[in-house]
MARBA-3410 file (N, C-alpha, C, O; in Angstrom, 1 decimal):
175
11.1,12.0,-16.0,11.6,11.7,-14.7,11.7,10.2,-14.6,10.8,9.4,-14.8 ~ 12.9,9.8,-14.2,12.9,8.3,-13.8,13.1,8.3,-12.1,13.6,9.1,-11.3 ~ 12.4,7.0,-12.0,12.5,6.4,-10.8,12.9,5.0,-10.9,12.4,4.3,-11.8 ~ 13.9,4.5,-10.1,14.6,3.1,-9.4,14.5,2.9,-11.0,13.7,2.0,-11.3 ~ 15.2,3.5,-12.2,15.3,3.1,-13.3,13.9,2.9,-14.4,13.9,2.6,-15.5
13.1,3.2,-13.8,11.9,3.0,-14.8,11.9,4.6,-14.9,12.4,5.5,-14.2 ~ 11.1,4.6,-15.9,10.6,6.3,-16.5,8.9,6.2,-16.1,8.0,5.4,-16.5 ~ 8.8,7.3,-15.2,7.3,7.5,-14.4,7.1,8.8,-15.8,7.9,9.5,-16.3 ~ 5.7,8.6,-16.2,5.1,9.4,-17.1,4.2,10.5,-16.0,3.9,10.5,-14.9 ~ 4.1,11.1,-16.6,3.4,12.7,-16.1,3.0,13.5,-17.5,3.6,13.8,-18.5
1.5,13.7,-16.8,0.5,14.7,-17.8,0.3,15.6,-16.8,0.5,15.3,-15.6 ~ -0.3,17.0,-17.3,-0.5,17.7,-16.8,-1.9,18.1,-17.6,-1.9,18.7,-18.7 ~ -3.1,17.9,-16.9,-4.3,18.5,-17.6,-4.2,20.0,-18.0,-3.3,20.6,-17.4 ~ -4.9,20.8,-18.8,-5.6,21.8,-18.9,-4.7,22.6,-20.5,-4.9,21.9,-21.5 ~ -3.9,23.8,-20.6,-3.7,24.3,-21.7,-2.1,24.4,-22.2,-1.6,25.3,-22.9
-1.1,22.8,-21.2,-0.2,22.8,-22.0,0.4,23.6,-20.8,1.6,23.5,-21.2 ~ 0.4,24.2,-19.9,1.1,25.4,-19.5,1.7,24.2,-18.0,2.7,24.6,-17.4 ~ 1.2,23.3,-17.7,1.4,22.9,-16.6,0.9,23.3,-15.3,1.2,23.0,-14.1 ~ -0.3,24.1,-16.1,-1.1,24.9,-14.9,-1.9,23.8,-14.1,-1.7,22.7,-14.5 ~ -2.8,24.1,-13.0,-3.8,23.3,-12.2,-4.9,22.7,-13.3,-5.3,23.3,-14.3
-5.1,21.1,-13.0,-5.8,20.6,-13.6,-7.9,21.4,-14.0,-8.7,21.8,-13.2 ~ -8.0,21.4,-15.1,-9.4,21.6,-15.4,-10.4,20.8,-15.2,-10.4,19.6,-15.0 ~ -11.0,21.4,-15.2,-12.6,20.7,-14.2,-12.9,19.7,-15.9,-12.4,19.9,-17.0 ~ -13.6,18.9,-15.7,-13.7,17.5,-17.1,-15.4,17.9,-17.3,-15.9,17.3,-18.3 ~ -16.2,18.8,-16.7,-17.3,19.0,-17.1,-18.2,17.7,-16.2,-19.4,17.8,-16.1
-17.4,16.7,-15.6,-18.8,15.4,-15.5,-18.9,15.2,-14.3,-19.7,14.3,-14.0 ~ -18.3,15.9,-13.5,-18.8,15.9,-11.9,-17.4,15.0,-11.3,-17.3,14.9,-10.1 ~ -16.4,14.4,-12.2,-15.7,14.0,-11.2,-14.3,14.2,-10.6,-13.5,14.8,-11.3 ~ -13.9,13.7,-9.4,-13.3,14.3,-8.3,-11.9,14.4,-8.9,-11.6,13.4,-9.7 ~ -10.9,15.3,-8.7,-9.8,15.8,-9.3,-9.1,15.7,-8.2,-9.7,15.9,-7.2
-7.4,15.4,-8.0,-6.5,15.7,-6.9,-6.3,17.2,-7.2,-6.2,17.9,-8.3 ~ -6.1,17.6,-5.7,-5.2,18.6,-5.7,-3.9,19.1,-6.3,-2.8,18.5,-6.4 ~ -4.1,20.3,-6.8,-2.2,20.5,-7.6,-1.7,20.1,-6.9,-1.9,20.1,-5.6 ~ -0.6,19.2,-7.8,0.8,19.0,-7.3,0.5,17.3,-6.3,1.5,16.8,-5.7 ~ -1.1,16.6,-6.4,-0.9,15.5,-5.7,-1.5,14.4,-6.9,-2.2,13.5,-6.5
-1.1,14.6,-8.4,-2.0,13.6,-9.1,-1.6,12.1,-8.9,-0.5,11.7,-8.5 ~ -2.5,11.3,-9.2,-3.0,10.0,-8.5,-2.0,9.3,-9.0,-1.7,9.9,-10.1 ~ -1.3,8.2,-8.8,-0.3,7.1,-9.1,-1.0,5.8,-9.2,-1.8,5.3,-8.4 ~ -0.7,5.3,-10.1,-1.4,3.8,-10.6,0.1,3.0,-11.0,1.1,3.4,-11.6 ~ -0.2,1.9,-10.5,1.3,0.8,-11.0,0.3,0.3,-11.8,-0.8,0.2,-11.3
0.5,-0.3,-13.2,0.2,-1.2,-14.1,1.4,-2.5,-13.9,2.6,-2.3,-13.9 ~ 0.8,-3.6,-13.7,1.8,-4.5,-13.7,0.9,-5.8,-14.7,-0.2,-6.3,-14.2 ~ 1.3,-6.1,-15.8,1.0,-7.0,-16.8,2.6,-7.1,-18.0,3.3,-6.2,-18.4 ~ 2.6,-8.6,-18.1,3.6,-9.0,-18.8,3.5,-8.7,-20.4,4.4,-9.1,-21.2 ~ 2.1,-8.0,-20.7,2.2,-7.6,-22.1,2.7,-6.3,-22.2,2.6,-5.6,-21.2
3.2,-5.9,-23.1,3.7,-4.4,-23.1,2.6,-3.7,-23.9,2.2,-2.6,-23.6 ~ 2.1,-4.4,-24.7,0.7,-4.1,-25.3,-0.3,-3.5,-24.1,-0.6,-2.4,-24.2 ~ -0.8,-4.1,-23.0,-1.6,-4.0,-22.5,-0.8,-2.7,-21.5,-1.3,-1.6,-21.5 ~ 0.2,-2.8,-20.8,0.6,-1.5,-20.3,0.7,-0.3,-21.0,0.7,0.6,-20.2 ~ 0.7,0.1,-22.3,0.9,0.8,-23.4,-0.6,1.1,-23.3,-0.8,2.1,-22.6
-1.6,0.6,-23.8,-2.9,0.9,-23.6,-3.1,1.7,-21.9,-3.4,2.8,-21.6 ~ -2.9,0.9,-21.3,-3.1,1.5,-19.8,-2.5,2.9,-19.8,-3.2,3.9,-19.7 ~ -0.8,2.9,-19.8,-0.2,4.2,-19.7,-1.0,5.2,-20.7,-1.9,5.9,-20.1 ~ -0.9,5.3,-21.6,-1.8,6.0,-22.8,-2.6,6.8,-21.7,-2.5,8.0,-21.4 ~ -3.6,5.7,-21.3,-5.3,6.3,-21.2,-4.9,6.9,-19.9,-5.5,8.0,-19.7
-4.4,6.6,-19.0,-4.1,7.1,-17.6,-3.7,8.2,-17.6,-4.2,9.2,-17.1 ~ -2.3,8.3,-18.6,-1.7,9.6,-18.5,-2.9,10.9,-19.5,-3.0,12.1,-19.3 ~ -3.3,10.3,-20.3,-4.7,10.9,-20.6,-5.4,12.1,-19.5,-5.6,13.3,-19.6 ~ -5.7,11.0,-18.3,-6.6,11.4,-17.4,-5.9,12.2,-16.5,-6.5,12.8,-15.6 ~ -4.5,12.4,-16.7,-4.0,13.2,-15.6,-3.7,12.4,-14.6,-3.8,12.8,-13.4
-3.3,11.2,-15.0,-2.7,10.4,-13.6,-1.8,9.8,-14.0,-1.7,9.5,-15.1 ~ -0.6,9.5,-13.1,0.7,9.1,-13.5,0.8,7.7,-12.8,0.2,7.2,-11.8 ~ 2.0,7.1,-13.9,2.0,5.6,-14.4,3.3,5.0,-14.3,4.2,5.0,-15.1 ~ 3.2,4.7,-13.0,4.3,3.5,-12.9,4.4,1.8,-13.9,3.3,1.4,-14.2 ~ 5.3,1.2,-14.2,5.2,0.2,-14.8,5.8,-0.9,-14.3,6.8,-0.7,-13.6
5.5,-2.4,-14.5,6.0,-3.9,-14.0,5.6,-4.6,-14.9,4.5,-4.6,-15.4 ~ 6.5,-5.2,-15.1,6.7,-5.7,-16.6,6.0,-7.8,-15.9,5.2,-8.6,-16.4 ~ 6.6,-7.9,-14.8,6.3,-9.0,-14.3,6.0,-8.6,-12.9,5.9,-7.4,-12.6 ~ 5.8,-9.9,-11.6,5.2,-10.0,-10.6,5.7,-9.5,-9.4,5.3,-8.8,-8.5 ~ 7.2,-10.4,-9.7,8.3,-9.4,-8.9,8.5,-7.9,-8.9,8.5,-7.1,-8.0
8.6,-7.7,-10.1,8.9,-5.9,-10.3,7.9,-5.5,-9.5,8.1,-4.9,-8.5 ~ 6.6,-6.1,-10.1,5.4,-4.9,-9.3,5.6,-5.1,-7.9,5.4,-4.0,-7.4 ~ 5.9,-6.1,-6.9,5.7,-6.2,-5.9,6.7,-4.9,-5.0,6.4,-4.1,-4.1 ~ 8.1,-5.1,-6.1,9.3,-4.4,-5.7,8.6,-2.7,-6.1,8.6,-1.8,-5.3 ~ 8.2,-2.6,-6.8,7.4,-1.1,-7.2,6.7,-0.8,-6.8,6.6,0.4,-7.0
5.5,-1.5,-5.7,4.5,-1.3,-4.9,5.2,-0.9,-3.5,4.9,0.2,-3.0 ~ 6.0,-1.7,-3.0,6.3,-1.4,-1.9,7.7,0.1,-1.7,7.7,0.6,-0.6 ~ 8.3,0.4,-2.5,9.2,1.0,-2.8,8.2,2.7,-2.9,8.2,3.6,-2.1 ~ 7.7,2.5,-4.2,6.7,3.6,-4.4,5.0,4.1,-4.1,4.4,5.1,-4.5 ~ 4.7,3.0,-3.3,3.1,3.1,-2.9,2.8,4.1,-3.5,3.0,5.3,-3.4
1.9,3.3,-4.6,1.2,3.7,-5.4,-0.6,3.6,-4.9,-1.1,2.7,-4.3 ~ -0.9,4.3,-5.1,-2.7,5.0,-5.0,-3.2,3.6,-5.3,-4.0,3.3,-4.4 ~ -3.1,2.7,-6.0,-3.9,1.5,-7.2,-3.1,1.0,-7.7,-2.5,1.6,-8.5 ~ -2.9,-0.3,-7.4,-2.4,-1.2,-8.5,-3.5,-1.9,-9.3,-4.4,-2.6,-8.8 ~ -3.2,-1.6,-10.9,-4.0,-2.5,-12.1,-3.0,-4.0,-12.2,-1.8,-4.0,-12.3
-3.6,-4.9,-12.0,-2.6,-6.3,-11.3,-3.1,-7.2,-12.7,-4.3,-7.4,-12.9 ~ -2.2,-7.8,-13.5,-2.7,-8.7,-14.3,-2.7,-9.8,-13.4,-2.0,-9.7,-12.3 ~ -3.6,-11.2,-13.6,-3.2,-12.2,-12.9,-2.4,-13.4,-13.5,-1.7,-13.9,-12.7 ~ -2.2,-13.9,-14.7,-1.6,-14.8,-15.6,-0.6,-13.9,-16.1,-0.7,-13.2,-17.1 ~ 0.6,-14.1,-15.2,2.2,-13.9,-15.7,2.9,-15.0,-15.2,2.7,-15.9,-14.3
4.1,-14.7,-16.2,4.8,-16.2,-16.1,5.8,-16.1,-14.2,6.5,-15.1,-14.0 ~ 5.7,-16.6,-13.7,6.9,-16.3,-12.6,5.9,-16.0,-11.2,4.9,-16.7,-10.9 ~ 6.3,-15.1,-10.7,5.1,-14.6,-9.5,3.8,-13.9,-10.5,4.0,-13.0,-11.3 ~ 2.7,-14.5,-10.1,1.5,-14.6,-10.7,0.8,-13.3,-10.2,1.6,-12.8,-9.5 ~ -0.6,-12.4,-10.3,-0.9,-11.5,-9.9,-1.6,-12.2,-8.2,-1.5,-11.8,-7.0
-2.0,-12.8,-8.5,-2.8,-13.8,-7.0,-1.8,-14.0,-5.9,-2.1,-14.0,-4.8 ~ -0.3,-14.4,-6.4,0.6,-14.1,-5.4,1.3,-12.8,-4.6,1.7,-12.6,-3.4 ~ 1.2,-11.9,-6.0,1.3,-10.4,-5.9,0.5,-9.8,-4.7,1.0,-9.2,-3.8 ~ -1.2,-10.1,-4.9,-1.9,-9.6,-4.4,-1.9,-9.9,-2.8,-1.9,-9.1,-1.9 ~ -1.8,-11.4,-2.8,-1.5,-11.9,-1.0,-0.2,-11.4,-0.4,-0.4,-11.3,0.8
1.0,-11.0,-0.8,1.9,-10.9,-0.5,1.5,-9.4,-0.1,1.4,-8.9,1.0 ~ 1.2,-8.6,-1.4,0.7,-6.9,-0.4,0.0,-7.1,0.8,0.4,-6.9,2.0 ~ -1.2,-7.6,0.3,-1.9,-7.8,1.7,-1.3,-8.2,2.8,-1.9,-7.6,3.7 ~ -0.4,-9.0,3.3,0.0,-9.6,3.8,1.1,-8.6,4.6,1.5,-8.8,5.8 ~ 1.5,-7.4,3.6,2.4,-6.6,4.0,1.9,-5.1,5.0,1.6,-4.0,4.4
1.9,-5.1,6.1,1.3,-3.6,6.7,1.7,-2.4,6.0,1.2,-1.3,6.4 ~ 2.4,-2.5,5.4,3.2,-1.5,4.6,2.0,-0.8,3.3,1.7,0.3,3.1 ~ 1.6,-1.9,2.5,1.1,-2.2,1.0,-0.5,-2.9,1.6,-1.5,-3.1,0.9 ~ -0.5,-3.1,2.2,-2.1,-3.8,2.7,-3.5,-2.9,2.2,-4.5,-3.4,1.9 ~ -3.2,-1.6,2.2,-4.1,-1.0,2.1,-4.2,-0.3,0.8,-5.3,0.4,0.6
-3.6,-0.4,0.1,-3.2,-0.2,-1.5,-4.2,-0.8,-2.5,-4.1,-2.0,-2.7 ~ -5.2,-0.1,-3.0,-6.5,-0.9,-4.0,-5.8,-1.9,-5.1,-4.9,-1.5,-5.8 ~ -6.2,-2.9,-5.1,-6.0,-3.4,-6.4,-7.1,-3.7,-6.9,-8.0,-4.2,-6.2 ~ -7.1,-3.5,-8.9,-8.1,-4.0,-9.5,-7.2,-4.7,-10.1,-6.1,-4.5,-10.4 ~ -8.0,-5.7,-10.4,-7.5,-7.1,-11.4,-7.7,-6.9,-13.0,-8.9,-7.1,-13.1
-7.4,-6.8,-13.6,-7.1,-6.6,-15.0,-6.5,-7.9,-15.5,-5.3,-8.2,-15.5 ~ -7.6,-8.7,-16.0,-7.3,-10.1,-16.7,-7.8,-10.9,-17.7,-9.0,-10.4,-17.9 ~ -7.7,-11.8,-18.2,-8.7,-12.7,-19.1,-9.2,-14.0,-18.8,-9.6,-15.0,-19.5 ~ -9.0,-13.5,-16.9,-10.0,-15.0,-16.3,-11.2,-14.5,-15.6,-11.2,-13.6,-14.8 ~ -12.2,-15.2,-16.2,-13.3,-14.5,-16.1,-14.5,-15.6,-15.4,-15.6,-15.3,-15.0
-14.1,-16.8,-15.2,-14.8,-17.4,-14.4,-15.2,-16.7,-13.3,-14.5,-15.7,-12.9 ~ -16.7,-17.3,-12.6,-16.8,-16.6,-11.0,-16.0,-17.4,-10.3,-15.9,-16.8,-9.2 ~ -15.4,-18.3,-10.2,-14.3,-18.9,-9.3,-13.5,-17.8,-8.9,-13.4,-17.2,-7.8 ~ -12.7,-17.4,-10.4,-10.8,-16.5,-10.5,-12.2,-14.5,-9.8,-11.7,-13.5,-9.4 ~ -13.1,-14.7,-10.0,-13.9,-13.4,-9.4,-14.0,-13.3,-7.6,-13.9,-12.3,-6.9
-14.2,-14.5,-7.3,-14.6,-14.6,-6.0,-13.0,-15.1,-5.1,-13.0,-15.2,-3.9 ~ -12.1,-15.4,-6.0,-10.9,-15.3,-5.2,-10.5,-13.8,-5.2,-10.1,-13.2,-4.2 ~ -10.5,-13.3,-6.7,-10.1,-11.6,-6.5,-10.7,-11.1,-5.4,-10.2,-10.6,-4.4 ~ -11.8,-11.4,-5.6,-12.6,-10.7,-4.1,-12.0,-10.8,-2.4,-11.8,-9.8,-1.6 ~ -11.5,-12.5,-2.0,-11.2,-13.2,-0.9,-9.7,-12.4,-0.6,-9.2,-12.2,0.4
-9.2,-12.2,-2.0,-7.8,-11.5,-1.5,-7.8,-9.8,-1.2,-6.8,-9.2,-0.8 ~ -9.0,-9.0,-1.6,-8.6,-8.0,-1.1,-8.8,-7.1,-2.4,-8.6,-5.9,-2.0 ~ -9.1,-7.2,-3.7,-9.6,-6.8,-4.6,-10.6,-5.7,-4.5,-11.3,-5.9,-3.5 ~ -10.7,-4.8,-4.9,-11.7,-3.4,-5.1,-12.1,-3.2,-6.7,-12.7,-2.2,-7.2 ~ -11.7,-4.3,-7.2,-12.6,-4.2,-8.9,-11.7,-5.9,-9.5,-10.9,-6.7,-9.1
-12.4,-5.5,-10.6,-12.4,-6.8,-11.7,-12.3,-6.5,-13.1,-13.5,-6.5,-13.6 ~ -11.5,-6.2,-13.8,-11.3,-6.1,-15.3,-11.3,-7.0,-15.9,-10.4,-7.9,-15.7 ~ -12.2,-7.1,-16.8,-11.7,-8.8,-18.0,-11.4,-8.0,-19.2,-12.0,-6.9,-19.5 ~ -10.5,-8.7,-19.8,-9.9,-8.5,-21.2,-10.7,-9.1,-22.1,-11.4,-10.1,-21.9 ~ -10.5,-8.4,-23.5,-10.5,-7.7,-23.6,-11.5,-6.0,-22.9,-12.7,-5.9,-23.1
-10.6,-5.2,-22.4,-11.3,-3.9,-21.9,-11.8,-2.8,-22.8,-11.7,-3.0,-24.0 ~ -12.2,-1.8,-22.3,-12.2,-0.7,-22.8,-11.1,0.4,-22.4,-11.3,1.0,-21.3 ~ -10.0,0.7,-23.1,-8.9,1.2,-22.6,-9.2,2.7,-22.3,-8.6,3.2,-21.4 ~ -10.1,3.4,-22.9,-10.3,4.4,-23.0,-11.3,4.9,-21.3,-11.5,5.9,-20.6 ~ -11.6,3.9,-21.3,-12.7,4.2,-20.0,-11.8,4.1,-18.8,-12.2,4.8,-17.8
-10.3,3.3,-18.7,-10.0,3.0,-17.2,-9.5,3.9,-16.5,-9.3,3.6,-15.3 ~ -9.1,5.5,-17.3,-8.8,6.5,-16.3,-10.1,6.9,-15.5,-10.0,7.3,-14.4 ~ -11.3,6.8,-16.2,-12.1,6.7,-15.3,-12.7,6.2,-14.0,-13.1,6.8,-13.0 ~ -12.5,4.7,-14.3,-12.3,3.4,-13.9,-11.5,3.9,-12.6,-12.2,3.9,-11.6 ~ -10.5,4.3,-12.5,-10.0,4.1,-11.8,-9.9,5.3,-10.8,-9.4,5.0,-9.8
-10.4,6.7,-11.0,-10.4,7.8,-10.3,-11.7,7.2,-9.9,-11.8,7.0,-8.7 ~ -12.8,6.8,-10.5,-14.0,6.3,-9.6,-13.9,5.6,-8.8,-14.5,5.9,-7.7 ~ -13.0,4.3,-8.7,-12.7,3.1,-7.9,-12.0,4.3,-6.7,-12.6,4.1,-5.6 ~ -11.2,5.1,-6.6,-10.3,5.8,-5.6,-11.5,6.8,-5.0,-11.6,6.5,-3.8 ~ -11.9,7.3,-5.1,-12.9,8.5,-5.0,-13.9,7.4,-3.9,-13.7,7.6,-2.7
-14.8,6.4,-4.1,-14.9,5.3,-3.5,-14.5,4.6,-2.0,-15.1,4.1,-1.0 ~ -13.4,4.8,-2.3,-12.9,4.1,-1.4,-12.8,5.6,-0.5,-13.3,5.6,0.6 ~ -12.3,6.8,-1.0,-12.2,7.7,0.0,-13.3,7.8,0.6,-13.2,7.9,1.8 ~ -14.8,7.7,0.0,-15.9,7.7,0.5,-15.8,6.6,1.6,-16.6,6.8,2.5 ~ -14.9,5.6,1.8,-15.3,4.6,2.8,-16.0,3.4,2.1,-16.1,2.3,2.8
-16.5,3.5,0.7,-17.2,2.0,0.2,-15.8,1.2,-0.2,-15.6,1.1,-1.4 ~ -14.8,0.7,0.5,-13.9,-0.3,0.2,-14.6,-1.6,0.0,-14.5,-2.3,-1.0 ~ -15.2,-2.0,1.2,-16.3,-3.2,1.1,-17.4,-3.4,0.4,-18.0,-4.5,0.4 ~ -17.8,-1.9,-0.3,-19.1,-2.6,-1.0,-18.3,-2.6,-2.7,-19.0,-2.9,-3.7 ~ -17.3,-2.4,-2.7,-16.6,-2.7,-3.9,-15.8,-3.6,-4.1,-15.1,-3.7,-5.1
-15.7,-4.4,-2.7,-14.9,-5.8,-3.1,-16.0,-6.7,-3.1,-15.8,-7.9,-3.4 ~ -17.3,-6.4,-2.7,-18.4,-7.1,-2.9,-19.2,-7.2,-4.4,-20.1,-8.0,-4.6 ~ -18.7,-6.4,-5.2,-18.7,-5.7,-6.5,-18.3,-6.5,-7.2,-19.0,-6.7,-8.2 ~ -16.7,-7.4,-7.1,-16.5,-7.6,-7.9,-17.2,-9.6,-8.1,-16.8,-10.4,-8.9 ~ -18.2,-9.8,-7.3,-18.6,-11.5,-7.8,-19.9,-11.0,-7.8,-20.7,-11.8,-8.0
-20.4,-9.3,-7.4,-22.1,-9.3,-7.6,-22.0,-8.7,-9.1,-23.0,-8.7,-9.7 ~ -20.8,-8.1,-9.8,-21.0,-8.2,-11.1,-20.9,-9.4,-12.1,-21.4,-9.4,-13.2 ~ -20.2,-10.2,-11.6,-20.2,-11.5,-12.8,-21.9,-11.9,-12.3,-22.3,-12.8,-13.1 ~ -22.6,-11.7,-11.6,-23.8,-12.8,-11.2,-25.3,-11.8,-11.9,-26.4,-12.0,-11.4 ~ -25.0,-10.9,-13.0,-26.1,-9.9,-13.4,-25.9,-10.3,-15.1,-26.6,-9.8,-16.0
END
């Protein structure tokens, strides 16, 4: 399936048939048929979206892509997506611009973003936080973990801990 010209990927858990997703054995929360979760990856490496799409579509979640800052913004607001994984160092509009401008937008305001990057000071931690951030990825990651990563981060927030997970991300750099 393409959308506004990009190609959206789709997995379908269980035995190939396209049937309702199978239970993962580990207790965690599954969408309903027919509503799996949408993540925009927006990072200027194709490497690092490649890894992302992989493991996402893995998990049964489907994968929008942004190659730069603009696209994603234009992809975010267009397709509201569940989570945006936001690199911060791209060339042009930056992820920190990305992120104020959603926020900023009533539309996209309430859209999780985790930051997925290789600035790892608590400075570039505790701005992710000030803008509205719900996690913190430093690179290099564990690719294999962030479909987890990221149904946990969503599951979360539906619980209502939005704030104890943007509090999360400068009480993890400080352990």
């Amino acid at each position: 399936m393409s959308v506004g010209g990009r190609r959206l990927w789709r997995c379908h858990a269980g035995d190939g048939t396209g049937s309702s997703p199978r239970s993962s054995g580990k207790g965690h929360a599954r969408p309903a048929a027919g509503t799996a979760r949408r993540v925009l990856v927006v990072d200027d490496e194709r490497s690092i979206r490649l890894l992302c799409r992989v493991n996402l579509v893995a998990s049964g979640i489907d994968v929008l892509e942004a190659s730069d800052g603009s696209e994603g913004l234009e992809l975010a607001r267009q397709e509201r997506p569940d989570l945006v994984l936001l690199d911060v160092m791209m060339p042009g509009v930056d992820g920190w611009t990305v992120a104020r401008e959603l926020a900023a937008d009533e539309a996209t305001r309430e859209i999780p973003i985790v930051f997925l990057t290789a600035r790892a000071d608590p400075a570039d931690r505790r701005l992710g936080e000030q803008l509205g951030g719900v996690g913190y990825v430093v690179k290099p990651f564990d690719p294999v973990s962030i479909g987890e990563l990221v149904e946990n981060v969503l599951v979360r927030i539906e619980r209502g801990e939005r704030d104890h997970l943007r509090r999360g991300i400068t009480s993890d750099s400080e352990r």
